[in-house]
N, C-alpha and C positions, 0 to 999 in steps of 0.2 A: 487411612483412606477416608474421602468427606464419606458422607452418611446421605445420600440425596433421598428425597419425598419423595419428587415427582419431579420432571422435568419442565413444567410450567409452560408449554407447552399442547395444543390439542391433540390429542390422541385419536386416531379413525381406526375404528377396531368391525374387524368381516371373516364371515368365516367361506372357503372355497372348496372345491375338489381338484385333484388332479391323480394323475398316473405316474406315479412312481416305481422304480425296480423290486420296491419289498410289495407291490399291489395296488389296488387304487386307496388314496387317501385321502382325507378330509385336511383343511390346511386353517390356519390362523394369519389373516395378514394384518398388519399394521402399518400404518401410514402416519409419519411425522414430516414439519417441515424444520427446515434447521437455516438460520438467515448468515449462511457461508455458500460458497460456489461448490459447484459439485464437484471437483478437482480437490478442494480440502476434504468434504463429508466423503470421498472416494479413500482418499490416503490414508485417514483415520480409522479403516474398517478396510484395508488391506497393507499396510505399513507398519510389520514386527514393532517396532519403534514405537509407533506411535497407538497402537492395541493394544499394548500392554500397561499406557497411561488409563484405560479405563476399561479393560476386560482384562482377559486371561492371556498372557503371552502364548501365542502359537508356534509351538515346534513343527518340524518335517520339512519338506520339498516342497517351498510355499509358492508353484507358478498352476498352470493350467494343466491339469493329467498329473500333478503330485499329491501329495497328503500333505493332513495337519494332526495335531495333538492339541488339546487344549488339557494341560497337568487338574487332574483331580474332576475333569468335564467329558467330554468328547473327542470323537476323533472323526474322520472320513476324507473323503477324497476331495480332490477339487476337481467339478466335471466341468467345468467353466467361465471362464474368467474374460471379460468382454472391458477393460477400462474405457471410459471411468462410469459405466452406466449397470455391468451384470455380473453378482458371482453366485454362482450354484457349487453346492458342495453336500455330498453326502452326511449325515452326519447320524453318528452312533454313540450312546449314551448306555453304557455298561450294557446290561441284558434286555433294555429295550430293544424293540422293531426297527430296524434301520430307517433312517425318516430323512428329508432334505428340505434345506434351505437355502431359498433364493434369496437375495436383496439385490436391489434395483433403485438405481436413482435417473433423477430426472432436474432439469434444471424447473423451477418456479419462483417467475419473477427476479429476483436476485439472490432469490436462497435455492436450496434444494430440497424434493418431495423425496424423501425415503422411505420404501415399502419392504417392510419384510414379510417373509412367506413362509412359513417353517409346514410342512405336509408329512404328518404320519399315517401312518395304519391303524395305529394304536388310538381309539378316537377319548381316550378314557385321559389321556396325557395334554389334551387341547389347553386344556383349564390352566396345568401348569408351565405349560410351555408360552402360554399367552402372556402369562403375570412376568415369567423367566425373564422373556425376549423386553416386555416393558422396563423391567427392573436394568436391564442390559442399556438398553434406548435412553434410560434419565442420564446414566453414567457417560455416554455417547454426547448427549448434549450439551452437559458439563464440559466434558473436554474439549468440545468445538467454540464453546463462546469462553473458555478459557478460566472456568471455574474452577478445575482440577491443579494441586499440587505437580512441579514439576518432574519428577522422578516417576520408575514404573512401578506400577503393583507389586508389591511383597509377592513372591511365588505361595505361601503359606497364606496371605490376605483370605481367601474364601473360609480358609480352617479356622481363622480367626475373628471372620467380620459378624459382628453382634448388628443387627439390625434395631433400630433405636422404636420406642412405641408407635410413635407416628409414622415411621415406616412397615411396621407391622399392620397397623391401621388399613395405609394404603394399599399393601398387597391385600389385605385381604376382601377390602373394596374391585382392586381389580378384579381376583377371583368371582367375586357373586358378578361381577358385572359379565364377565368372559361365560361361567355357567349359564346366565342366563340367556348370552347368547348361542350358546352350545345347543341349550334344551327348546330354543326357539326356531331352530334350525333340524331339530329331529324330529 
């Protein structure tokens, strides 16, 4: 699997609140734009097939009111599913706090604005769920403008992906960058 920096791209990085079923929670959105229609950046971020070129292949009853699996990630529910503009879905990550994630798109101009939204409890997990969902997002863009290898992810790829220095670098730029929004915010 490529080794992406960054997705070269701008990043709009905020943090929110909302009400969720594990309590109220503090959220991390991110906002990219991606110069495909929103009909492609929809299918690539709900299409087994084609998720699994740049994330984790998603097992379960993948409609609105089913579940998913994500091997060796998460699992939860999907509480709703709006094409090609809304998906909310629980999402549970071993013995952490149940937490959910929106993403949302919107057409702009002739690409699309995607936001994602990840709200936990847990306000201690911001920092890494921010860098997570970026590191997710470079891999996303790649595969929209068609940077990625044709084939899916190795199901073992996470056990095995060595992150190169200047990807190390980069995450951990985002981290102080995300922290410092966290602790601007508190």
């Amino acid at each position: 699997m490529n080794n992406p920096v960054a997705s070269g791209q701008p990043t709009e990085r905020a943090l929110g609140r909302r009400t969720i079923p594990a309590g109220d929670a503090r959220s991390i959105v991110i906002r990219q734009r991606y110069a495909a229609p929103v009909d492609e950046v929809w299918r690539a971020c709900t299409d087994p097939n084609r998720i699994n070129r740049w994330f984790i292949e998603p097992k379960g009853d993948l409609r609105e009111g089913g579940n998913f699996a994500l091997q060796g990630n998460a699992h939860g529910d999907i509480l709703r599913c709006e094409p090609p503009h809304r998906l909310t879905l629980s999402w549970i990550y071993g013995d952490k706090p149940d937490s959910e994630v929106e993403l949302r798109l919107s057409e702009d101009g002739d690409g699309t604005l995607l936001e994602l939204e990840h709200a936990t409890v847990s306000e201690p997990m911001l920092v890494e769920v921010g860098v997570g969902w970026e590191m997710a997002l470079d891999f996303l863009g790649m595969f929209v403008r068609g940077d990625l290898p044709g084939g899916p992810v190795p199901e073992d790829a996470a056990e095995e992906f060595e992150p190169s220095p200047e990807m190390m670098r980069v995450s951990q730029e985002r981290a102080e960058t995300w922290a410092a929004l966290v602790q601007s915010a508190s």
